[in-house]
N, C-alpha and C positions, 0 to 999 in steps of 0.2 A: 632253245625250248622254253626258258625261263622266261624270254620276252617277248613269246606268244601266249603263252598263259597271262602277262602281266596289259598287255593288250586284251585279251579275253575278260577281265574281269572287272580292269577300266571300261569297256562294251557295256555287258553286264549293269554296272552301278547306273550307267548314264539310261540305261534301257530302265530302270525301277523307278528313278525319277520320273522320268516322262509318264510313266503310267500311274503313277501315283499322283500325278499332276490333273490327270485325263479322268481320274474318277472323281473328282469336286468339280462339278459345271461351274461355270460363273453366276455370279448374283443375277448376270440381265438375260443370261439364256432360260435359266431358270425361273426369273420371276416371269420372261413372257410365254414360257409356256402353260404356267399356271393360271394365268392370268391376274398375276400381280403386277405392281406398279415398278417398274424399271429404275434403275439406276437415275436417268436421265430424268424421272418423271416422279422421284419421291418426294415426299413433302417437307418441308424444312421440320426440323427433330426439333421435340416438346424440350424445354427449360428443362436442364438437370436427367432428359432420357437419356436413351441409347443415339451415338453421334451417328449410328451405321445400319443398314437393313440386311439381315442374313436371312439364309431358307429357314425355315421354320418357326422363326418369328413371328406373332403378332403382326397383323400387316398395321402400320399407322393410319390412322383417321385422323381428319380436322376436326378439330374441334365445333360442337354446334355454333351456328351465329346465333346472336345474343337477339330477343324478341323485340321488335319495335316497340317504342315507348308510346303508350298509348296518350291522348290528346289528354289536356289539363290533369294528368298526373303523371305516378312513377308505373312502371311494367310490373308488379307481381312476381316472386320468384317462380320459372320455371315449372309448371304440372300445377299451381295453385291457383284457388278462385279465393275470392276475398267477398264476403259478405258482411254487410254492417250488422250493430245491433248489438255485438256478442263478447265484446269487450276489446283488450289490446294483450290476449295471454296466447293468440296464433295468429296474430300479423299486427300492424300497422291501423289496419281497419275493422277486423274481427277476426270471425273463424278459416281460418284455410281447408279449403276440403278438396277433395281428388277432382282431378278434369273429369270434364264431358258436361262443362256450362253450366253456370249458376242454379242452386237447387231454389226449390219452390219457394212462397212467402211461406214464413216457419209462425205455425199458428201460437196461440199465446199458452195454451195449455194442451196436454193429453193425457188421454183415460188409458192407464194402465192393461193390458191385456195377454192372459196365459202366455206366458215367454218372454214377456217383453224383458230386457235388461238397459241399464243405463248406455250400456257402450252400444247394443242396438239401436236406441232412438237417437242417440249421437251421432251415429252414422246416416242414418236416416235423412232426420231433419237436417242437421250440420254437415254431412259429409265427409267426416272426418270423426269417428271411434274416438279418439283422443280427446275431444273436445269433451268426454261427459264429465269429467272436475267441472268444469263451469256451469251444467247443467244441474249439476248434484249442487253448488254455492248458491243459486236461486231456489234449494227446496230445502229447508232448513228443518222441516219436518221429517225427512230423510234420517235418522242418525245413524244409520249404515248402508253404504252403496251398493252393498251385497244383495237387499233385502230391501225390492219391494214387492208388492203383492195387486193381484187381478180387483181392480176398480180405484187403485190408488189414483189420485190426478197430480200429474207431472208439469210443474212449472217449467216452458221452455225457451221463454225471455224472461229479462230481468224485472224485476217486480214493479209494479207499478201503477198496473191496471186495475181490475177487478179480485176480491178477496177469491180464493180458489172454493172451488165448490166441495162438501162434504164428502169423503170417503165411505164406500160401502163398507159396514163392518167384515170382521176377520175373527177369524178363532181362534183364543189363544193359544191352540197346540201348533198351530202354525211359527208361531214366535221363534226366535233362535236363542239358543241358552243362554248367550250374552248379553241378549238386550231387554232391556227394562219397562221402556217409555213403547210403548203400543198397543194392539188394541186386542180390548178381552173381551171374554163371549158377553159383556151386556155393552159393550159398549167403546167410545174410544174410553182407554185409561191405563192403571199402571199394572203390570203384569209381571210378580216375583218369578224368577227362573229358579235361580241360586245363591242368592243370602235374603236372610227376614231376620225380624227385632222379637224376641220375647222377652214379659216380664218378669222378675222372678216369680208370681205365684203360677204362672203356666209352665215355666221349666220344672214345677216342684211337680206339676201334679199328670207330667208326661208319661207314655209309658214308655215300654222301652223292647227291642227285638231279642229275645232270650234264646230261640234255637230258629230251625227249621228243618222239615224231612230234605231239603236237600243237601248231598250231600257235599259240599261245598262251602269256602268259605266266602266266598263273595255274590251273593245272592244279585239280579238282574229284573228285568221285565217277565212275569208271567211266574218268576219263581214265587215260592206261597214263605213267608214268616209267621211263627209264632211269637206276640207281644203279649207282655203282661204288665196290665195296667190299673191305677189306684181303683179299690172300692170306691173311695167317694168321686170318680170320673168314670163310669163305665162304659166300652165301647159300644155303639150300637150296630147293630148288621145291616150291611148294602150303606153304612156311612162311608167317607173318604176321609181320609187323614194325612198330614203328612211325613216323611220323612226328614230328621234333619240332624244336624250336630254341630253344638254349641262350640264356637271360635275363640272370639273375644267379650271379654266383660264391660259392660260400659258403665261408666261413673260418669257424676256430676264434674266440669271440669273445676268449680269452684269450692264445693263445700264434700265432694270426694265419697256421696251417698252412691250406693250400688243402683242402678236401674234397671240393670235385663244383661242380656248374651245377646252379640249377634251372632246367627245361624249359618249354616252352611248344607242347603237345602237339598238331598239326594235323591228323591222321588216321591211319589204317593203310591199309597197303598187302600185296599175295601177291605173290607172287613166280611166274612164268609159263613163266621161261625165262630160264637161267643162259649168257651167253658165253665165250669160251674167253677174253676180253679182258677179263675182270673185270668185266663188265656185265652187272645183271639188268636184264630185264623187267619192272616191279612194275605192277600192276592196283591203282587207291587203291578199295579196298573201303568205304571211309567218312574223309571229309573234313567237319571241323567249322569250317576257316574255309580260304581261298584257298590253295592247295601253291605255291610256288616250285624254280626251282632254287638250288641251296645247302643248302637244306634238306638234314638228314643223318635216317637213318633206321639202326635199329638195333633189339635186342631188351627195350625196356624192359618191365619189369612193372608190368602197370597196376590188378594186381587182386589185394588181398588179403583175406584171411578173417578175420571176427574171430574170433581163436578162445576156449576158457576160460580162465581163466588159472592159471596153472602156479606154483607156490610155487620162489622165489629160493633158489640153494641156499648163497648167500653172500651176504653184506654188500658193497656196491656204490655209489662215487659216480659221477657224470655230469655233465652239462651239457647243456641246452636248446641246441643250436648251430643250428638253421636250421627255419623252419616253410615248409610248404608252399603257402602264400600269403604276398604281402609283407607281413604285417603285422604292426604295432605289439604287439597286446596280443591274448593267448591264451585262449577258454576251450573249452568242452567241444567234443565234434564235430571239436574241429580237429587236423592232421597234424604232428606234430612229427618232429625227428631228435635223437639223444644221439647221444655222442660215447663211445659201446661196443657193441660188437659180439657176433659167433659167437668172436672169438677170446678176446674177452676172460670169456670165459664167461657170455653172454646168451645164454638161450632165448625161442624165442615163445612168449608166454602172459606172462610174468616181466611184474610189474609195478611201475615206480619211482612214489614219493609226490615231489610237488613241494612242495619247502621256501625258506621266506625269512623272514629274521631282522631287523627294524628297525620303526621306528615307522610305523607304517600309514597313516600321513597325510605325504603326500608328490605331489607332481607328477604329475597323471597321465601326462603324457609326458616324464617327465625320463630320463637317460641313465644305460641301464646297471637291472642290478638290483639289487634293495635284498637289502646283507649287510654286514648292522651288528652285529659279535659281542660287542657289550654287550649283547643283547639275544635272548632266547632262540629258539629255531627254530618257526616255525610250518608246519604242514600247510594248502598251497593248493591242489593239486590230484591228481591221482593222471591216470597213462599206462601203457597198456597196450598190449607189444611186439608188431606185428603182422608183422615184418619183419625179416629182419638180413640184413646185409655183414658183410665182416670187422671194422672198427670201428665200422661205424655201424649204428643199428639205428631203424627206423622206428616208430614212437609213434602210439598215439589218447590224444588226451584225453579219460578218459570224464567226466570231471565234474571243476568248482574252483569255489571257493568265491572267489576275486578274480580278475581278470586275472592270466596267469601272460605271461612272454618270454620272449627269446632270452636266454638267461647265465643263468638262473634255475638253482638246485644240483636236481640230482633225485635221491635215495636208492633202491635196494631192497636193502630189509630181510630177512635169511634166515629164512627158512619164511613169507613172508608172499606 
């Protein structure tokens, strides 16, 4: 009895194998009924793959054949056109842009138009989005890619040809709060968002936001403050004013005399209706970050013109004494102040050369400006007056060849 069960059960194991054997098809019955490629007919296995093909696997591909080289040069990587003109920053020859056959001759300029952005006309013209860095380096008028506007004209090869034609004006409520150099309602020029210079006797004779019905402490757009401001400044009705709050103080870097605050400009405000208690009404017509009380408000100018520039009618030195952002090191685009004015005989237009005398290799944040007079004068940048006070006159810098700062000597030279 025990060695028919013992037989029964050897039966048994050998009968579990077999069936368990019978439920995995083979690789080649399987791949031809699927219609994959057979044992017999697979392709030799990719460097470093799988040495074997099972079911359910990825079926393996050949790899593409590699594109004939075309006559007197090299093939082009794969899905790329090469078009000249556009520099060596997306191929060998220029720009690379997506198939479907060389895009059109790319004209020398384009007129800006509702929608248009930089990474659209990149594509466009270049065919290739990625390319607008190189479209944005040939418009140097550009100083932000974010931000251009309907009539601007867009340089689309590298400069060379003809000066680009004038821009239709823009508004300056269009401006974006960060940017400086653009164009205001008379005209192209320069357009404060959020810092301004005042003197001391305008910070003295400011008024200042004492409450408001709302009831709130951080006052916005459309909300109304009550200012009260000096007798001898009195506000007028349907006037604008602005909004601001003194930052930092600026001195002489040499002789350590006070000149003004610069500002940190939070809105404007109209005026609605004046008290017999020295108290306007003001309506904040535009608010670029949260209004408190305290805040002083007064008539700063926030908008000047560039205009052409006007030949010095004397020999003239200065000083760099305060930029209108806090920064270390100065070049083009940015707003400077010297230390002469209307009285000292500066006109708008008058342009000083930025000079500095020493060895050129030096710290790039070390203290103080380099004026070493063993060592002759050099031309770094050149400022052109957009603005005066009595001693102070307000600066762009149109262009420098180094970093320029604060103490740096500035000249303007007669008839220049």
């Amino acid at each position: 009895m025990k060695r028919l069960m013992l037989v029964a059960g050897l039966l048994y194991c050998a009968d579990a194998q077999a069936q368990n054997a019978s439920d995995l098809p083979s690789t080649e019955t399987q791949s031809s009924s699927q219609g994959l490629p057979t044992t017999a007919t697979q392709p030799e296995p990719a460097p470093g793959g799988p040495r074997a093909y099972y079911p359910g696997m990825p079926v393996p591909q050949p790899a593409p054949a590699e594109p004939a080289a075309k006559p007197g040069g090299k093939e082009p990587p794969h899905g790329l056109i090469l078009t000249e003109g556009l520099g060596d920053d997306f191929g060998e020859s220029g720009v690379s842009v997506a198939p479907g056959g060389p895009p059109a001759d790319v004209p020398d300029t384009h007129t800006v138009q509702k929608g248009d952005t930089l990474w659209d006309l990149s594509a466009r013209y270049y065919r290739n989005a990625w390319g607008w860095p190189k479209m944005w380096s040939y418009n140097p008028q550009i100083t932000n890619p974010h931000w251009i506007y309907p009539g601007d004209v867009i340089r689309l090869l590298p400069p060379g040809g003809a000066p680009l034609p004038s821009a239709a004006p823009k508004e300056a409520s269009k401006l974006p709060t960060s940017r400086i150099i653009g164009r205001g309602r008379g005209g192209t020029g320069v357009f404060l968002r959020q810092n301004g210079f005042v003197e001391p006797g305008e910070l003295a004779q400011a008024g200042k936001i004492v409450g408001s019905k709302e009831e709130k402490l951080m006052l916005g757009t459309l909300d109304e403050a009550y200012v009260q401001f000096k007798k001898e400044r009195p506000f007028q009705v349907g006037e604008r004013y602005t909004i601001y709050r003194p930052t930092r103080a600026v001195t002489h870097p040499l002789t350590g005399k006070y000149l003004g605050h610069m500002v940190e400009i939070f809105g404007e405000g109209e005026v609605r209706a004046v008290t017999d208690g020295k108290i306007a009404r003001v309506t904040l017509v535009d608010s670029i970050n949260p209004i408190e009380r305290g805040f002083l408000v007064g008539p700063l100018k926030r908008e000047f013109k560039v205009v052409q520039p006007v030949a010095n009618r004397a020999d003239m030195q200065a000083l760099v004494v305060a930029t209108l952002l806090p920064h270390e090191l100065l070049g083009a685009e940015d707003l400077v102040f010297i230390d002469r004015g209307k009285d000292d005989g500066v006109e708008i237009g008058n342009r000083f050369i930025v000079t500095r005398r020493g060895d050129g290799y030096q710290p790039l944040l070390s203290s103080g400006p380099m004026d070493d007079h063993r060592f002759p004068r050099e031309t770094i940048g050149q400022i052109l007056v957009i603005d005066l006070r009595d001693h102070i006159a307000t600066g762009l810098m149109t262009h420098s060849t180094v970093e320029a700062r604060v103490g740096d000597r500035v000249e303007a030279r007669r008839g220049f």
